[in-house]
C-alpha positions in Angstrom: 0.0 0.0 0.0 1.3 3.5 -1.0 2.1 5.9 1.8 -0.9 8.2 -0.1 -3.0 5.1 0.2 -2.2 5.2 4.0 -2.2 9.0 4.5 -6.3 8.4 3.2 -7.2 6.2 6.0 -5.7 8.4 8.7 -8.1 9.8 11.1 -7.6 12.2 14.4 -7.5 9.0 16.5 -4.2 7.9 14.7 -0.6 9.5 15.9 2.1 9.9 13.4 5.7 9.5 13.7 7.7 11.0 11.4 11.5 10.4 11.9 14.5 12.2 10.1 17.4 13.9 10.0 19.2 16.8 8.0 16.3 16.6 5.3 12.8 15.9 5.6 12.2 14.0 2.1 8.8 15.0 0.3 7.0 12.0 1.4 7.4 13.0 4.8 6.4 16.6 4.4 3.5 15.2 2.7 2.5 13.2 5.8 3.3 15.9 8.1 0.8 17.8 6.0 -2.0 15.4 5.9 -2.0 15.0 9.3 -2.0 18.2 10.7 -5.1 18.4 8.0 -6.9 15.7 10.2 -6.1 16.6 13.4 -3.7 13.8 14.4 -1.2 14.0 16.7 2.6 14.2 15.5 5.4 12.5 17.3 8.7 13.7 15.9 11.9 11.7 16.3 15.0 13.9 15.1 18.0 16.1 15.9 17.4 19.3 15.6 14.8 21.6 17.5 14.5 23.6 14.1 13.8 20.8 11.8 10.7 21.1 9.8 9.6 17.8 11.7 10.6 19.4 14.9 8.2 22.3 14.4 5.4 20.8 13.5 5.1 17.9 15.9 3.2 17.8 19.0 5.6 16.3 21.0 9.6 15.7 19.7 12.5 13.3 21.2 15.7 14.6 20.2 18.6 11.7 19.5 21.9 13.2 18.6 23.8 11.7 15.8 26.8 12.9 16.4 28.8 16.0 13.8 26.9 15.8 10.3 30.5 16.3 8.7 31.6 12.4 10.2 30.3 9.2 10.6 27.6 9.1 12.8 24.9 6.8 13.8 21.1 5.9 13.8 21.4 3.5 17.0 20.1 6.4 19.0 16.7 7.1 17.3 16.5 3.2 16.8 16.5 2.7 20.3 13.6 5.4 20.5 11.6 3.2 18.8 12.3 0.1 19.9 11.3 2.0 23.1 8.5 2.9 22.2 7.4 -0.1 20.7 7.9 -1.9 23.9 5.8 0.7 25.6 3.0 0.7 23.3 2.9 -3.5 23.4 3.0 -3.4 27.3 0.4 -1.0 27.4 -2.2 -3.0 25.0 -0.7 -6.2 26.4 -4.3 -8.0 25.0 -4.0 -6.9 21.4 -0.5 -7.2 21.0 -0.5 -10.6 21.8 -3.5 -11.4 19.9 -1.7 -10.0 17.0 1.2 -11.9 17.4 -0.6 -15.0 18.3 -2.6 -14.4 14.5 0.7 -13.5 12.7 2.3 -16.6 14.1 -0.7 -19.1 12.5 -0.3 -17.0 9.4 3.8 -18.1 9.5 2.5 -21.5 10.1 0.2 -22.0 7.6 2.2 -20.3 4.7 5.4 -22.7 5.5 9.0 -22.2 5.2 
C-alpha cells in the first residue's frame, strides 16, 4: 500500500511518527501535511529543535547523531523506537498478543 494510500485512511484518532534527520524528504512533508489536515497527533523523532519535523510535531524526542560532517549513527533514534514499541505493546498487552498470536498461525500456515 502506497504511503498516499495510507495517509487516506488516517483519522484524528491515529498518531504519526515522522522520523528524520538533516532533510525531511517529500513523502514525509507530505505526511506531516496530511496530518495536521486531520487533526492527528505528530510524534517527531529527530536532531534538531528547528527541523521542519521538529516544528510541526506535538511532542519531539531529540537523538543526537553525532557531527553531520563524520560518521555518525542511527542507533540512537532506533532505540527510541524500539522503546517505544515496547511501551505501546506493554500498554495494550491484550491486542499485542492477539496480534502476534494471529501472525504466528499465518507463519504456520504459509510454510517455510
Amino acid at each position: 500500500m502506497s504511503l498516499l494510500e495510507q495517509l487516506a485512511f488516517m483519522e484524528s484518532t491515529d498518531v504519526l511518527i515522522a522520523i528524520d534527520f538533516l532533510q525531511v524528504p517529500r513523502e514525509v512533508q507530505t505526511a506531516l501535511q496530511h496530518a495536521k489536515k486531520v487533526d492527528a497527533p505528530i510524534l517527531g523523532i529527530t536532531d534538531f529543535p528547528n527541523s521542519p519535523i521538529a516544528k510541526a510535531a506535538n511532542v519531539c524526542l531529540y537523538a543526537k547523531r553525532g557531527l553531520h560532517t563524520t560518521v555518525n549513527s542511527l542507533t540512537p533514534a532506533f532505540s527510541l523506537v524500539n522503546a517505544l514499541a515496547i511501551a505501546v505493546g506493554w500498554a495494550k498487552k491484550s491486542d499485542s498478543i492477539k496480534a502476534l498470536t494471529d501472525l504466528d498461525k499465518l507463519l504456520e500456515e504459509r510454510g517455510p
